[in-house]
C-alpha positions in Angstrom: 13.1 24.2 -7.9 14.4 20.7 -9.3 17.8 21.9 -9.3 17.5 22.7 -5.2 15.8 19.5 -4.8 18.7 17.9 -6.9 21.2 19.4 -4.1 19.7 18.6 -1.2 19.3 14.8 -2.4 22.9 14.4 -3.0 24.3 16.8 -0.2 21.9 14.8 2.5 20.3 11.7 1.0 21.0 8.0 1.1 22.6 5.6 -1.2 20.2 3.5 -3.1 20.9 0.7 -5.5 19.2 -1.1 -8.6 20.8 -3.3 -10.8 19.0 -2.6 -14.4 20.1 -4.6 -17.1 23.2 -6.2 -15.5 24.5 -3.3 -14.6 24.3 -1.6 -10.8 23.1 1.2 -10.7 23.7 4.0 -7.6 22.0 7.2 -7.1 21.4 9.3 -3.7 17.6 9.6 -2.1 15.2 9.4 0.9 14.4 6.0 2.1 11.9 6.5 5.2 9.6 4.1 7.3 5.7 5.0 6.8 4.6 6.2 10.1 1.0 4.6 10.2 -0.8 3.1 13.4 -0.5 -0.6 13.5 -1.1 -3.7 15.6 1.6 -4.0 18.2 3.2 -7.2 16.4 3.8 -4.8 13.4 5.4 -2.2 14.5 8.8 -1.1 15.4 9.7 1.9 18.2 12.5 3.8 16.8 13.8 7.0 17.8 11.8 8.9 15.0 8.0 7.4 16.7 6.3 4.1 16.4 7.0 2.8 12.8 5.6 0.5 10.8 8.7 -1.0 8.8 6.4 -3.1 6.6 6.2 0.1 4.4 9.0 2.8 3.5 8.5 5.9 1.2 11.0 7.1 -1.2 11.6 10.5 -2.4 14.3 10.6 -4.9 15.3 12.3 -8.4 13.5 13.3 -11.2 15.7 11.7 -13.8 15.6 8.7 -11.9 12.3 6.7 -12.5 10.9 4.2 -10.9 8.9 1.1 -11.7 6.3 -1.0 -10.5 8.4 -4.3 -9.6 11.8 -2.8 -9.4 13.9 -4.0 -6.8 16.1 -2.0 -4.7 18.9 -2.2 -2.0 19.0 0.6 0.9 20.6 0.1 4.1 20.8 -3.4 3.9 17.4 -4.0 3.0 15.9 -5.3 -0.1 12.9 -3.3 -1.1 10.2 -3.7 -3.9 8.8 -0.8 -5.5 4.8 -1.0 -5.2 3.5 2.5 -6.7 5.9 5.1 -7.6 4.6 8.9 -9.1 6.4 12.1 -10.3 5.9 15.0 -8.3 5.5 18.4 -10.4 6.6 22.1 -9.9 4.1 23.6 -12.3 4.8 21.6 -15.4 8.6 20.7 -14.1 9.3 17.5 -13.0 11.2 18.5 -9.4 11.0 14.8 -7.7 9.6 10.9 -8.1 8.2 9.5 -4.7 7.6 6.0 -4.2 6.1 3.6 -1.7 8.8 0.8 -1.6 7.9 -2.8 0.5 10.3 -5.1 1.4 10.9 -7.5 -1.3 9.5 -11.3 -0.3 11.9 -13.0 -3.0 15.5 -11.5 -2.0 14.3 -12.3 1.5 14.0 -16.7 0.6 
Protein backbone atom coordinates (compact mmCIF):
# COMPACT_ATOMS: atom_id res chain seq x y z
CA UNK A 1 0.00 0.00 0.00
CA UNK A 2 2.81 2.64 0.72
CA UNK A 3 4.31 1.98 -2.55
CA UNK A 4 0.72 3.00 -4.28
CA UNK A 5 0.45 5.81 -2.08
CA UNK A 6 4.11 6.70 -2.97
CA UNK A 7 2.89 6.88 -6.80
CA UNK A 8 0.01 8.66 -6.63
CA UNK A 9 1.93 11.43 -4.53
CA UNK A 10 4.48 11.96 -7.11
CA UNK A 11 2.31 11.18 -10.30
CA UNK A 12 -0.50 13.89 -8.82
CA UNK A 13 0.69 15.86 -5.83
CA UNK A 14 2.16 19.30 -5.29
CA UNK A 15 5.52 20.59 -4.78
CA UNK A 16 6.36 21.37 -1.24
CA UNK A 17 9.50 22.95 0.25
CA UNK A 18 11.55 22.99 3.67
CA UNK A 19 14.77 24.26 3.96
CA UNK A 20 16.40 21.80 6.84
CA UNK A 21 19.74 22.60 7.88
CA UNK A 22 20.66 25.01 5.09
CA UNK A 23 19.74 22.97 2.63
CA UNK A 24 16.23 23.12 0.52
CA UNK A 25 14.62 20.47 0.53
CA UNK A 26 11.62 19.41 -2.23
CA UNK A 27 9.35 16.53 -2.11
CA UNK A 28 5.71 16.03 -3.83
CA UNK A 29 2.32 16.04 -1.52
CA UNK A 30 -1.22 17.21 -0.80
CA UNK A 31 -1.65 20.72 0.47
CA UNK A 32 -5.54 21.29 0.92
CA UNK A 33 -7.70 24.08 2.73
CA UNK A 34 -9.72 22.62 5.85
CA UNK A 35 -13.28 22.77 4.96
CA UNK A 36 -14.84 23.84 8.40
CA UNK A 37 -17.84 26.27 8.95
CA UNK A 38 -16.67 29.71 9.88
CA UNK A 39 -17.62 33.35 10.42
CA UNK A 40 -18.11 35.07 7.12
CA UNK A 41 -14.91 37.31 7.67
CA UNK A 42 -12.87 33.95 7.71
CA UNK A 43 -13.70 32.23 5.03
CA UNK A 44 -12.93 32.07 1.44
CA UNK A 45 -15.51 30.80 -1.59
CA UNK A 46 -13.48 28.79 -3.86
CA UNK A 47 -14.55 26.51 -6.48
CA UNK A 48 -14.01 23.38 -4.17
CA UNK A 49 -16.92 24.94 -1.27
CA UNK A 50 -16.59 27.59 1.38
CA UNK A 51 -13.03 27.26 2.80
CA UNK A 52 -11.54 28.26 5.63
CA UNK A 53 -7.83 29.12 4.43
CA UNK A 54 -6.67 29.80 8.05
CA UNK A 55 -6.09 25.92 8.20
CA UNK A 56 -4.65 23.54 5.35
CA UNK A 57 -4.03 19.70 5.80
CA UNK A 58 -1.22 17.82 4.41
CA UNK A 59 -0.93 14.37 3.31
CA UNK A 60 2.41 13.53 2.17
CA UNK A 61 5.21 10.59 2.31
CA UNK A 62 6.06 8.34 4.74
CA UNK A 63 9.85 8.90 4.63
CA UNK A 64 9.19 12.35 4.87
CA UNK A 65 8.41 13.51 8.52
CA UNK A 66 7.17 16.25 9.77
CA UNK A 67 7.67 18.41 12.80
CA UNK A 68 5.93 20.54 15.17
CA UNK A 69 7.44 24.10 14.05
CA UNK A 70 8.62 23.29 10.66
CA UNK A 71 8.07 25.74 8.14
CA UNK A 72 7.04 25.10 4.73
CA UNK A 73 6.58 26.79 1.26
CA UNK A 74 3.51 25.55 -1.05
CA UNK A 75 2.02 27.60 -3.68
CA UNK A 76 3.33 30.63 -2.63
CA UNK A 77 2.33 30.36 0.85
CA UNK A 78 4.36 30.03 3.86
CA UNK A 79 2.89 27.43 6.13
CA UNK A 80 3.68 26.24 9.81
CA UNK A 81 3.37 22.81 10.72
CA UNK A 82 0.98 22.68 14.05
CA UNK A 83 0.44 18.73 14.59
CA UNK A 84 1.60 16.26 12.20
CA UNK A 85 0.87 12.07 12.67
CA UNK A 86 1.89 8.92 10.69
CA UNK A 87 -0.81 7.13 9.26
CA UNK A 88 -0.42 3.11 9.38
CA UNK A 89 -1.35 0.15 6.99
CA UNK A 90 -1.27 -2.55 9.64
CA UNK A 91 2.14 -1.98 11.16
CA UNK A 92 3.38 -0.14 7.73
CA UNK A 93 3.89 3.30 7.70
CA UNK A 94 1.81 4.19 4.16
CA UNK A 95 1.50 8.19 4.79
CA UNK A 96 2.30 11.33 7.38
CA UNK A 97 -0.71 13.92 7.50
CA UNK A 98 -0.42 17.12 8.92
CA UNK A 99 -2.42 20.19 9.90
CA UNK A 100 -0.16 23.04 8.46
CA UNK A 101 -1.21 27.12 9.44
CA UNK A 102 0.07 29.84 7.85
CA UNK A 103 3.23 30.87 9.33
CA UNK A 104 2.83 34.51 11.31
CA UNK A 105 6.78 35.17 11.06
CA UNK A 106 7.55 34.65 7.14
CA UNK A 107 4.35 36.79 6.80
CA UNK A 108 6.22 40.29 8.88
Amino acid sequence: MRETVSWILEAYGQTVTATVDGEEQTWRAFVQPVLRERSAEERAYTPIGDVDERQWLYIGPADRPLERGERLQWGGKALVVRESAVVYGGTEVIYRRAVLLPDREAAV
